[in-house]
ZAMARGU-4260 file (C-alpha; in steps of 0.2 Angstrom, whole numbers, plus 5000, padded with zeros to 4 digits):
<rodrens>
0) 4941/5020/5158 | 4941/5017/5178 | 4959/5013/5181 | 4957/5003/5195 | 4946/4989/5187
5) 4963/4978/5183 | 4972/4982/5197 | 4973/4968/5212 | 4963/4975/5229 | 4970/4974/5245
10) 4963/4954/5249 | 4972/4949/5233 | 4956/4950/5221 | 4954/4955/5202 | 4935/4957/5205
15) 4927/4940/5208 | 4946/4931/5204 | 4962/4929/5214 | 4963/4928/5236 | 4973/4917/5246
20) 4965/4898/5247 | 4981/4890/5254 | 4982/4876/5266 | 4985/4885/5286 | 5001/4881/5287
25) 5007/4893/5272 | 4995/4907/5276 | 5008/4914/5287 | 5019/4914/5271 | 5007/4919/5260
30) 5002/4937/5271 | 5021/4940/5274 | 5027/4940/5255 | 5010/4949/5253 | 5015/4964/5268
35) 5032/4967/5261 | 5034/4963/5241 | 5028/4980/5235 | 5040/4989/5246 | 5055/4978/5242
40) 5050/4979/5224 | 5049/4997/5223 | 5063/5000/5234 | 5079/5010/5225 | 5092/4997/5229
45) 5080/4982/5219 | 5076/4993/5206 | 5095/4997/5202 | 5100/4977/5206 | 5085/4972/5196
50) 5087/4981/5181 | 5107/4980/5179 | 5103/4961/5180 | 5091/4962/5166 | 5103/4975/5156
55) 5120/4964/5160 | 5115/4946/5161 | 5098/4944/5152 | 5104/4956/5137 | 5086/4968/5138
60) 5079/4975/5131 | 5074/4963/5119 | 5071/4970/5100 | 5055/4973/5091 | 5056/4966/5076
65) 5047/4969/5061 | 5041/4954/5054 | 5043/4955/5035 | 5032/4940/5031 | 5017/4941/5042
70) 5015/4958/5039 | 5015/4956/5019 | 5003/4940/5021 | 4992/4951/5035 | 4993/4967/5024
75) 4998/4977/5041 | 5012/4982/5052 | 5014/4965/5063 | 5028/4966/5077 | 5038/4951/5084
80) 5043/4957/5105 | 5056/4944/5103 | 5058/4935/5122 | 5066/4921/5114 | 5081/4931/5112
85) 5084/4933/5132 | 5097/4922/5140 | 5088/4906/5146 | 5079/4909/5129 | 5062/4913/5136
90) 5053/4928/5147 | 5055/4917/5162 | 5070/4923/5165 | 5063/4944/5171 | 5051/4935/5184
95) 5063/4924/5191 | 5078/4934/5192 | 5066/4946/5204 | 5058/4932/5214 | 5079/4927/5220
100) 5081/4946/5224 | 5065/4946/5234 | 5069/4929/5240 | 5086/4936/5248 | 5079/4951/5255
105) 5066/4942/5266 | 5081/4929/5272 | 5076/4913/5264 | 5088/4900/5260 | 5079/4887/5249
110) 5070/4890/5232 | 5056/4876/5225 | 5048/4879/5209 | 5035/4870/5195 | 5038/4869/5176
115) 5031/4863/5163 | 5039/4867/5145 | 5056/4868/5156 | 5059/4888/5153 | 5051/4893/5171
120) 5064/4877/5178 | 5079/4884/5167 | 5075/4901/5175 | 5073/4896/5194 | 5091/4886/5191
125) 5099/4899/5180 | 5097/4911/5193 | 5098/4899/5207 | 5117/4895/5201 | 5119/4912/5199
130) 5119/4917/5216 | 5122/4898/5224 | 5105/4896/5233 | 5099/4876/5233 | 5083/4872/5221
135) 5074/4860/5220 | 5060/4858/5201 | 5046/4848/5202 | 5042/4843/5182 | 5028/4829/5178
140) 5036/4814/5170 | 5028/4817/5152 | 5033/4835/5150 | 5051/4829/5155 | 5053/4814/5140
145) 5046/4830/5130 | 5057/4844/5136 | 5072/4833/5137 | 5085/4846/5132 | 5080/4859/5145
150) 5079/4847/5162 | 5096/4842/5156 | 5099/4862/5157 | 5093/4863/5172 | 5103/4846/5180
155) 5120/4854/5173 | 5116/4868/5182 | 5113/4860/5199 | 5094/4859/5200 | 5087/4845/5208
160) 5073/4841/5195 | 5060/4829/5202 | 5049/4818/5193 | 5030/4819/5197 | 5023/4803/5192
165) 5004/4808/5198 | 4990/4812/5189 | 4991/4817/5169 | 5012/4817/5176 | 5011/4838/5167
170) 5011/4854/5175 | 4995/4855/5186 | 5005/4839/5195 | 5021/4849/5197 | 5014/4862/5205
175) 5003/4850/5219 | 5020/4843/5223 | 5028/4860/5222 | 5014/4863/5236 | 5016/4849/5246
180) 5035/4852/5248 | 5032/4872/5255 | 5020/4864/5267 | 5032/4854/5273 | 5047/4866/5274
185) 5038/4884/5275 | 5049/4893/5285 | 5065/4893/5277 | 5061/4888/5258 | 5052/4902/5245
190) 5041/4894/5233 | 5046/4902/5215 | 5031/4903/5206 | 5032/4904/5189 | 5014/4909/5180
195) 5003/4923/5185 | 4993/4910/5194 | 4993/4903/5214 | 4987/4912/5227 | 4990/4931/5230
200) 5000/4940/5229 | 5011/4932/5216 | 4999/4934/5203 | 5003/4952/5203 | 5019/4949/5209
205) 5021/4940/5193 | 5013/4953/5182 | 5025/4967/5189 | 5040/4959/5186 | 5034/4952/5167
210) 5029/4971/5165 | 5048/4976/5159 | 5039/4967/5140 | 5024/4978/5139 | 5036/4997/5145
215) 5048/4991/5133 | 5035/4988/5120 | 5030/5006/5123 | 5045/5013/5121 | 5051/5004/5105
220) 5034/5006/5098 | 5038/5028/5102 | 5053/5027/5093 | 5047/5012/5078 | 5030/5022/5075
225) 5029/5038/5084 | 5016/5032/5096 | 5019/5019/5113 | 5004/5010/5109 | 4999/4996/5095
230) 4981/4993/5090 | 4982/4975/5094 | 4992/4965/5106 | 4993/4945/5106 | 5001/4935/5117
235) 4997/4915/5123 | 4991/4909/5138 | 4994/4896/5150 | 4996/4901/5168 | 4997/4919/5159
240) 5015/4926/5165 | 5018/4931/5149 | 5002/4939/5143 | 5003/4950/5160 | 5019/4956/5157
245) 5013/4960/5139 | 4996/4968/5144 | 5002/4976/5160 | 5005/4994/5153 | 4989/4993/5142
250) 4977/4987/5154 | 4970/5006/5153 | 4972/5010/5134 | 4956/5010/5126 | 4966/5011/5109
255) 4973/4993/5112 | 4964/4979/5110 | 4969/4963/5118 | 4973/4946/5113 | 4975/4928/5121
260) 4977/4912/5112 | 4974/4896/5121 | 4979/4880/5119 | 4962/4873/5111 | 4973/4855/5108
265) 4964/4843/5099 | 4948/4855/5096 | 4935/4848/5108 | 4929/4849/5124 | 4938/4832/5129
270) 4955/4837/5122 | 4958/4854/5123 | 4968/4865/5136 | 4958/4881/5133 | 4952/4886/5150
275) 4942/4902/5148 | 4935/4896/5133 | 4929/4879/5140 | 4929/4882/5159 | 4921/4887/5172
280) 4924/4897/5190 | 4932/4887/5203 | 4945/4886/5214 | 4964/4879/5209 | 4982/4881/5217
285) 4979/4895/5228 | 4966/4906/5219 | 4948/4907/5214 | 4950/4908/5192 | 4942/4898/5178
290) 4945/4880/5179 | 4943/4864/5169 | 4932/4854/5178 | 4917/4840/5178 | 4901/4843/5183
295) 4906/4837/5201 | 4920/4853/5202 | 4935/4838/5199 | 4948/4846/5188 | 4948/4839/5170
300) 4966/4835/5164 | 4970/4848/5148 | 4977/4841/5130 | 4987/4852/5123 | 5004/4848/5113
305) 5012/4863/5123 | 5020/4858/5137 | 5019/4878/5145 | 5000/4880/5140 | 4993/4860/5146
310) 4984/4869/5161 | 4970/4868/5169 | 4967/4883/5175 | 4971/4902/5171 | 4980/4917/5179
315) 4964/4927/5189 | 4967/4943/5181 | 4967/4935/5164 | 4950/4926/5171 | 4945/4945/5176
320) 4950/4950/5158 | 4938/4939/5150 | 4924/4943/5161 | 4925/4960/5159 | 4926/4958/5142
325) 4943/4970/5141 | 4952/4954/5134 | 4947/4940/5120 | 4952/4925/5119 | 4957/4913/5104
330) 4956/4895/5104 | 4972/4890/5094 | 4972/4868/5092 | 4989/4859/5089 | 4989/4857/5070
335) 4987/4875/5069 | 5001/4881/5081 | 5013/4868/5070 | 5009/4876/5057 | 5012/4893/5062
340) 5030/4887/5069 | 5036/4880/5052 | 5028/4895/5043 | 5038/4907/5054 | 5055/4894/5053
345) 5055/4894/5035 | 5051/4910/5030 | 5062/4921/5044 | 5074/4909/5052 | 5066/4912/5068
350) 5059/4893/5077 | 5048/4898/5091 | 5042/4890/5106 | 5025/4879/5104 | 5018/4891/5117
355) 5022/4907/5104 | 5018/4898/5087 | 4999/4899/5097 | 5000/4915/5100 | 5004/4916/5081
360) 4991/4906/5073 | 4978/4917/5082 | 4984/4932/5072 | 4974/4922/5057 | 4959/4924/5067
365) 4957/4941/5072 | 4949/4955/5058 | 4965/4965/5057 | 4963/4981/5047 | 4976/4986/5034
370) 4984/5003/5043 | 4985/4990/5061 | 5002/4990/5071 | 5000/4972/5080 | 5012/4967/5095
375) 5013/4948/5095 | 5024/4942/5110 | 5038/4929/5105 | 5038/4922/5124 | 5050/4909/5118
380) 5061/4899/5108 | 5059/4883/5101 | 5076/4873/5105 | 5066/4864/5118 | 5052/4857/5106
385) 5063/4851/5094 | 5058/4834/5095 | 5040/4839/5092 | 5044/4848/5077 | 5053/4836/5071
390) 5039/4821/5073 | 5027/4832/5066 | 5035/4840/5052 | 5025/4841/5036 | 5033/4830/5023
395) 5041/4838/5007 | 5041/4834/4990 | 5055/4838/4979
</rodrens>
């Protein structure tokens, strides 16, 4: 396998996916976080600062977990990486503790993010608080009455969270205010992106620091099975943060297959959030990728009970995935992602994310053999969507 054909070139593309389509007045930002992020990353004092953070204060590396129910009702090995059990309670948490360290290093005084579900937003003020840097969330006005326990996080922890009230008020309209503001202060503020999405290079700026999941998937699965590598790999997508991370060490291992489950909402093409399944190529947030869109290229709002996943658009190297066909993807709807959850509450004790319970529900539509090790990444946990669970729970008869 040609072991450059997922990796990001020098103009920020994964083949026909990724670039820099910014406004002019952030291309300056853009090419200097682009000339000096590999270097700070990969530089000895990061590394140590980085890793000791995610050791001491995020508690890594997560566990593997064996998940005795799926793997009886599957008839194989299925695996849990169980991100949910990282402080902040999500994988938002490895990206955003290095985009603060990098944030630092090139002298920027201000931090801006977008969320959606709440866990990128509890991320970007955990570690904000952490080392007393000023930010500032932008968070549509519908995924804040739905994600009430984690904006009320995020206030507590000094975060100025700011209603967007445009458009479908969700995640897409976060991150166009979230835009607006770093054009209007782009010299002293660093825009903390965080989904494998916008322009380049934090797609792979992304990906790297979400990697820690798939190198410590490799060495649990050494010591679990006596091999690094599963047969099967499953992990949602939204933006794609956590599916990079997830792929990242597997992009070249042939014995892997890969797995995405999108958000497929309602089921059809007017409700659903499943971009690669139901898109096309266009150009959204920074980045030529697979977008949701009518036939006069205007972006189509997504449906999706998911908070994290109601996106219209897609990481570009999970769009370059797909097109090269190293990657499937698995349209998951909302009744099916419920289902999953309570299945996994009842039967384990474990509530996961919406955005997981996807992920989840896809393992029932993929032909798994009997002697299969499967990875399934738990990005989350599922104190935030307790209000969903609880208005859709399935009634019980005594």
């Amino acid at each position: 396998m040609n072991t450059d054909l997922f990796k990001v070139n020098e103009r920020g593309f994964y083949g026909r996916y990724g670039g820099t389509y910014v406004p002019e007045i952030l291309k300056p930002n853009c090419d200097a976080l682009s000339d000096c992020y590999r270097d700070i990353l990969e530089s000895h004092d990061f590394q140590a600062h980085y890793r000791g953070l995610l050791r001491d204060y995020v508690g890594r590396p997560s566990p593997l977990w064996l998940s005795p129910s799926l793997s009886v009702r599957l008839g194989c090995k299925v695996y849990l990486k169980r991100e949910d059990l990282n402080h902040t309670g999500a994988h938002k948490i490895n990206n955003a503790l290095g985009q603060i360290l990098l944030a630092r290093a090139m002298g920027k005084r201000r931090i801006i993010a977008e969320t959606g579900a709440g866990q990128h937003g509890l991320a970007a003020a955990t570690v904000c608080a952490l080392f007393d840097m000023p930010c500032t969330i932008y968070m549509g006005s519908t995924d804040i009455a739905r994600q009430q326990p984690n904006v009320a996080k995020m206030r507590l922890l000094g975060a100025d969270v700011r209603a967007v009230e445009s458009g479908n008020q969700t995640l897409k309209d976060a991150v166009n205010e979230a835009l607006r503001d770093w054009c209007s202060h782009p010299s002293e503020t660093f825009y903390m992106i965080g989904s494998a999405v916008g322009p380049h290079p934090y797609p792979d700026l992304v990906a790297r620091l979400q990697s820690i999941i798939s190198e410590e998937i490799k060495e649990q699965l050494l010591e679990k099975e006596g091999r690094d590598f599963p047969d099967t790999l499953v992990a949602c997508l939204g933006g794609g943060s956590n599916a990079a991370g997830t792929f990242f060490h597997y992009l070249n291992e042939p014995r892997t297959a890969l797995y995405c489950a999108e958000a497929d909402g309602l089921g059809t093409a007017d409700a659903s959030a499943a971009t690669i399944l139901r898109g096309s190529d266009g150009i959204l947030h920074g980045a030529r990728t697979i977008v949701m869109q009518d036939d006069d290229g205007q972006i189509t709002e997504p449906v999706s009970i998911s908070a994290g996943l109601d996106y219209p658009g897609v990481g570009p190297l999970h769009a370059h995935l797909a097109a090269s066909g190293r990657a499937m993807m698995i349209g998951v709807t909302d009744d099916e992602a419920l289902s999953a959850a309570y299945a996994l509450n009842c039967d384990e004790g474990i509530l996961p994310a919406i955005e997981s319970a996807h992920a989840l529900a896809a393992l029932n539509k993929i032909n798994l053999r009997k002697d299969s090790v499967v990875v399934v990444t738990l990005s989350g946990r599922g104190d935030k969507d307790i209000d969903t669970y609880l208005n859709h729970a399935p009634s019980r008869k005594d």
